[in-house]
C-alpha angles and dihedrals in degrees: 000000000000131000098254089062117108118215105199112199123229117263112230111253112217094258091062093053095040097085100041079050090055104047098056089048077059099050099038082050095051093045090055098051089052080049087053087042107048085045090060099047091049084055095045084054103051094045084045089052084041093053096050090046098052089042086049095050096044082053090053097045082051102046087048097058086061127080123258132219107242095136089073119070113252093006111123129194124265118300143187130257104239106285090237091060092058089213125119129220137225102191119141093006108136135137134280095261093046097122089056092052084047093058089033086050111107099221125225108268107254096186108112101236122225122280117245121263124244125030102300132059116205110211116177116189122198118194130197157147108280148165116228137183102234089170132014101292089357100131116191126187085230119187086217145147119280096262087049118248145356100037125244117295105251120208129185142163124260104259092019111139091240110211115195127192117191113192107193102212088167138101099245140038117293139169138167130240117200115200096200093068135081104213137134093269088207095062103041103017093064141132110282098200113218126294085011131108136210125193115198122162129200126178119253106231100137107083117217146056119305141174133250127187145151106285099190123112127329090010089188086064095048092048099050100048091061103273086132135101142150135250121187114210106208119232112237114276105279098029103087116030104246123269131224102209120028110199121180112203113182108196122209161144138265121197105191136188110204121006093266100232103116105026124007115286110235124209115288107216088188093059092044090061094044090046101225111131123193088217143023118194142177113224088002099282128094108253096323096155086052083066087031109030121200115242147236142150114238115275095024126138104242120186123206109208089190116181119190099209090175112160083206118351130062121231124237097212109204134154119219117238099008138066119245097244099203121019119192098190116208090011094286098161097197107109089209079068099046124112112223129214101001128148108218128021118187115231104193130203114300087002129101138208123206111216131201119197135173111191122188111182123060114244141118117275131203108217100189142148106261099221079090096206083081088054094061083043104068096269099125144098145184123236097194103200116191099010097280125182126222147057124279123237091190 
């Protein structure tokens, strides 16, 4: 071809522009939709922040207004669920006479009371609706046991044929698992319909302190409104030195809906997945051994039969002051197991520790969780050792 030629290019038809023009229509269309999208879903966030703050600051404004309870040791004013849960929370509301219902309150009797004799022991175990005290003027609609909640301590004797009769005086189905014993649970943990009773036995081989509770759907629900309760299996005479004072102390967790002081709270299903109680007792009831102390005499041996009913957060028993001579974590009664002179054992939920403690000196003596939210929440106690008078600032 010589340099003089002239190469002339095709012109695009319309036909051959028509799909590049198209597809650029698509994308600039596309890209304008994620532009409208992702718009939307930054607005949606920042009404959703505005909402929980606003809701978070209306819950404080209405805790505040209540009483605290700031005349009773450990015990904090009321306080707000985080403002990203939305949910708001009751903890520390009571009246303006609370500290006089704390010292009126007759408090659950810790004492572990004595084992039957022979080689049966009878328990008969009523449940009903019922309305219980959890705080000083804290009122709570419980599906409970007829003495409330907890349920009755239950002791027995290692080895002892254990028969159980459960009378269900409630409204709905109801039934009782016993972790100490090694049964079928479908055929004696279940649902006892209303009016009706049900007898089932197991034999108590395995030593130590256990849970029971109602098993039947949603068992979250049952346990946290009161169907709970301890039985201490024992060990066998020679195994454990003897102790001088036996306390049961059942931990647990209250999810309420309103703050209980006019009519009665009701479980909050919301906060018990979320797993923010309102308050956290030992033996159901808000420091009620700080108005009522448990007692010893200096140098005694004093055991701790410390069940965690949950339904949802352990318990980091500890004693303030003292060291906690023999631990049995998770209720393993064999001493070659036991951990000696240590200052905290986790109890975790629906599991138990057995604790041994020798204290010399009088004084008065905090026993608590550790995580100290619980704390604030209702979940501490005195051990008055000597007889001492006075009020502790811990």
């Amino acid at each position: 071809m010589s340099s003089g030629t002239h190469v002339s290019h095709p012109v695009p038809t319309k036909a051959q522009t028509e799909p590049s023009d198209a597809l650029w229509g698509v994308v600039s269309l596309l890209l304008g939709l994620l532009v409208a999208i992702l718009g939307f879903f930054a607005l949606m966030m920042w009404i959703d922040a505005h909402n929980a703050k606003d809701a978070a600051n209306r819950a404080a404004a209405s805790v505040s207004g209540s009483d605290g309870m700031a005349g009773m040791p450990g015990m904090a004013a009321g306080t707000d669920a985080p403002a990203s849960s939305g949910l708001q929370s009751y903890a520390g509301a009571a009246p303006a006479n609370a500290d006089a219902l704390a010292a009126a309150h007759k408090p659950f009797p810790a004492d572990l009371p004595a084992a039957p004799a022979g080689s049966i022991a009878n328990v008969n175990l009523a449940l009903t609706d019922i309305t219980v005290q959890i705080a000083p003027g804290v009122k709570y609609s419980a599906w409970a046991w007829a003495g409330g909640a907890p349920g009755p301590v239950i002791h027995v004797r290692q080895g002892q044929l254990v028969k159980i009769t459960l009378t269900n005086k409630g409204a709905i189905p109801h039934s009782v698992d016993f972790h100490a014993a090694r049964v079928a649970p479908d055929k004696a943990f279940g649902d006892v319909m209303p009016g009706k009773s049900v007898s089932y036995t197991f034999r108590a081989n395995d030593a130590g302190v256990f849970m029971y509770h109602c098993g039947t759907k949603p068992v979250l629900m049952h346990i946290a409104n009161g169907m709970y309760g301890a039985i201490v299996v024992e060990p066998r005479p020679g195994v454990l030195p003897k102790a001088d004072r036996n306390y049961v102390l059942v931990a647990s967790e209250w999810y309420l809906s309103s703050d209980g002081l006019g009519s009665s709270a009701q479980f909050d299903m919301a906060k018990a997945h979320a797993r923010q109680p309102d308050w956290m007792t030992f033996n159901g009831y808000s420091g009620q051994y700080v108005k009522h102390p448990l007692v010893a005499k200096p140098g005694e041996l004093v055991r701790f039969w410390v069940v965690d009913a949950g339904p949802s957060l352990d318990t980091d028993f500890h004693i303030v002051g003292t060291i906690l001579n023999t631990a049995y974590p998770f209720g393993d009664m064999n001493p070659r197991d036991a951990l000696r002179n240590v200052q905290t054992v986790t109890v975790p939920a629906g599991g138990a520790g057995v604790f041994d403690v020798k204290i010399d000196k009088p004084g008065l003596y905090p026993f608590v969780s550790h995580a100290f939210a619980a704390v604030d929440e209702g979940q501490v106690g005195l051990l008055n050792v000597g007889n001492v008078h006075g009020a502790m600032s811990h």
